[in-house]
N, C-alpha and C positions, 0 to 999 in steps of 0.2 A: 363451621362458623367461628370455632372458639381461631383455629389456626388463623383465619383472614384478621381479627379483632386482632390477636397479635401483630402480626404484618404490618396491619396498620399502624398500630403505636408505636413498632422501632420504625417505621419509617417517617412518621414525624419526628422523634427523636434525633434522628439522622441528619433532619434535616434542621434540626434546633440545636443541633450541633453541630451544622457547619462541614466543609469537607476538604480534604487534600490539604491544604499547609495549615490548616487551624484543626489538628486532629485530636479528639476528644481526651479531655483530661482522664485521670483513676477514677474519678468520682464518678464522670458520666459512659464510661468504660462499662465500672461495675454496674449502671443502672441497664446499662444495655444488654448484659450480659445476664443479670435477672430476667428481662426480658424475653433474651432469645432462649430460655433454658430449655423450653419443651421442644423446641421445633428440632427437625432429623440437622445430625450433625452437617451433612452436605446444604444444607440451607444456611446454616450459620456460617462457615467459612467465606461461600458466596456473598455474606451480606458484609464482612469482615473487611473481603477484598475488597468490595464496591468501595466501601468508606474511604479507601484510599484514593478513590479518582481525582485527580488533579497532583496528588502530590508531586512533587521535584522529584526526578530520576537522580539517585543518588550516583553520580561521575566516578567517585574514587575507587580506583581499581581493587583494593583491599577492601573496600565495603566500609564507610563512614564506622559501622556499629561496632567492626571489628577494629580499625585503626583508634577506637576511643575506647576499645573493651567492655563494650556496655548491653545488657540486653535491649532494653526501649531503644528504640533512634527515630522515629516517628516522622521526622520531619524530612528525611529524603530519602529515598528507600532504593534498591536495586530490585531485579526481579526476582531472586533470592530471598532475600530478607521478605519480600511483601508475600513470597506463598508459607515460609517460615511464622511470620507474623499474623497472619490472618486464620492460618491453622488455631495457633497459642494461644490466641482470642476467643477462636468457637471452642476450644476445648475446657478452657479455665472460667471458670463460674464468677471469679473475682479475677484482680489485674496481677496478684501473688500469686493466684495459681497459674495463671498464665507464664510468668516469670516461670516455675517450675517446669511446665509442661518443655518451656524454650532450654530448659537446661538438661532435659531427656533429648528434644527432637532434634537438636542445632548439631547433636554431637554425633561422634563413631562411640563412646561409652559415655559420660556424663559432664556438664560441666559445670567447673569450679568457680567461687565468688569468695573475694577475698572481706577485708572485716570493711571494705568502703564498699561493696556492692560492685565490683569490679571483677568482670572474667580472666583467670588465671589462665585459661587452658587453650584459647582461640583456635589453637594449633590441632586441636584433635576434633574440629568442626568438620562436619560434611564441606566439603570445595567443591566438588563434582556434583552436580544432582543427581548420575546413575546409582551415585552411591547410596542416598536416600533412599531409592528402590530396590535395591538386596540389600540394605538395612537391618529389614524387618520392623522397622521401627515406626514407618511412614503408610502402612495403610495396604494395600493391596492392587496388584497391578493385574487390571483388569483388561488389559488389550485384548490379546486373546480371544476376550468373550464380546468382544464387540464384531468381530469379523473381517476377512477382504484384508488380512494381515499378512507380511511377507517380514521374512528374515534377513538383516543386514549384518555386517563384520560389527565385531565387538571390540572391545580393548583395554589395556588395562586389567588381565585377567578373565574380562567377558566375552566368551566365544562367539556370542552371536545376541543379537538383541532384537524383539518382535516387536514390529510397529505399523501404525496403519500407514501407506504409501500414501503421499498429499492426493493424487488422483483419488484414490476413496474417503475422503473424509466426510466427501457432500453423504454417502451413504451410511456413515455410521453417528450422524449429527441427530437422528432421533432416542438412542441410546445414550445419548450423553448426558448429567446429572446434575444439578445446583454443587459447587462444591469438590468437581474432578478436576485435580490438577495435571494439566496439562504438560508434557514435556517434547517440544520440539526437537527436531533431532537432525543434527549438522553432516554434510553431505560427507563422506568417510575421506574424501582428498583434503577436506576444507580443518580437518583435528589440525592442532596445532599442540597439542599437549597430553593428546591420548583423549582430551573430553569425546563422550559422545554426544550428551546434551548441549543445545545452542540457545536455549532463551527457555523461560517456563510462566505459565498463568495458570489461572482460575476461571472454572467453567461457570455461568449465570444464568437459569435458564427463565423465562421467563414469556408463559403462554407455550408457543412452540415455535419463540424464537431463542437460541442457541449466542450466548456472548462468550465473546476471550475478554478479561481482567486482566491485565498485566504491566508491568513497570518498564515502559520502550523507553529507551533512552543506549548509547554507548559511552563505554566508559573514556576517563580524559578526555571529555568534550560536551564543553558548554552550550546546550539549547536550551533556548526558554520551551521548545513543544517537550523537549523531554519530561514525562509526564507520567503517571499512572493513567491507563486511559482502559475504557469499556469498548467494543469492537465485537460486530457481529464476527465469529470465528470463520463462516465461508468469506467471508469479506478478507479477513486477514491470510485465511492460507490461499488465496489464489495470487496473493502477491511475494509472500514468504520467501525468504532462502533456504529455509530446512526442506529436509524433504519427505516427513511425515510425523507422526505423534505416539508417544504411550502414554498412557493415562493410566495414575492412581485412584482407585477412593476408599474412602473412608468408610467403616462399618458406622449403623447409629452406635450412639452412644448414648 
């Protein structure tokens, strides 16, 4: 009862602040963040993500937040920045701590802020998402343990990478968690730079329906649909280009 009476209040909150290009200031940030304190870390990320629905797909190839060297960039987001982002949020209790947490998680060791609040280091930022998952840094990759997993070529060092084939996804959709960041994963002719990952979201789950969260849009190329958008996940992989999923998640905290 105590968890629903929470629920409820960020979710009037949520919606008394508004969502996608009007996204909540520090103030109504930390109120939220009060809020979600008790709930499993995998609930808050989920509800992090959501907040983002509408926003503008951020186009620029470099990443708006990179090209301005800034952490916050709120206003147009890649799919990147919005699982980067929506992490920072569930994990920091205020809007500074989140800022910290983004100067642990963003990087391959840490990053720098000069005496204007300006990142020094952009250059030693995760680029790749594979990277994030041997990390260490990012949570725990639970593929594996979801099942009906096959092995495809790695690269960039990684011999081989385990992920569930898009044909099994319908089977492992009851195992999936508020809060599992999703990582799509691009067909091995289709790299063009060695990436393995080809787009990433956030899991939603809600009763024993199963959402993808994520920021669709491509880069240099203006749409208005480009969008943060909510998307039952069987809905979105039976039309996908990738051709299956690893998922991280997060222990509580």
């Amino acid at each position: 009862m105590k968890t629903f009476k929470i629920l409820i209040g960020i979710a009037i909150l949520l919606i008394l602040t508004g969502t996608g290009q009007c996204f909540p200031s520090d103030e109504e940030i930390s109120t939220l963040q009060q809020e979600m304190k008790t709930l499993p870390i995998g609930d808050r990320i989920a509800m992090w993500a959501e907040k983002f629905v509408g926003t503008p797909y951020d186009t620029d190839p470099l990443g708006a937040y990179v090209r301005n060297k800034v952490i916050v960039y709120d206003k147009k987001v890649d799919c990147m920045y919005h699982i980067f982002r929506s992490v920072e949020l569930a994990i920091g209790s205020t809007p500074e701590d989140s800022v910290e947490a983004a100067l642990n998680l963003r990087f391959k060791t840490k990053g720098k802020l000069d005496s204007d609040g300006l990142v020094t280091n952009y250059d030693d930022r995760f680029q790749y998402a594979e990277d994030m998952v041997t990390s260490g840094k990012w949570s725990k990759d639970v593929t594996s343990e979801l099942g009906g997993t096959t092995q495809i070529k790695g690269d960039r060092g990684v011999e081989s990478v385990t992920i569930v084939p898009k044909e099994n996804i319908k089977d492992v959709i009851p195992l999936l968690k508020s809060g599992d960041i999703v990582f799509l994963i691009k067909k091995v002719e289709k790299r063009v730079v060695g990436e393995i990952v080809g787009h990433e979201g956030i899991i939603k789950v809600e009763n024993s329906d199963v959402y993808l969260v994520h920021a669709s849009g491509l880069k240099n190329k203006e749409n208005e649909n480009y969008k943060v958008k909510k998307v039952p996940l069987l809905d979105y992989a039976a039309n996908m280009p990738f051709i299956g999923i690893t998922v991280l998640r997060f222990a509580s905290q």
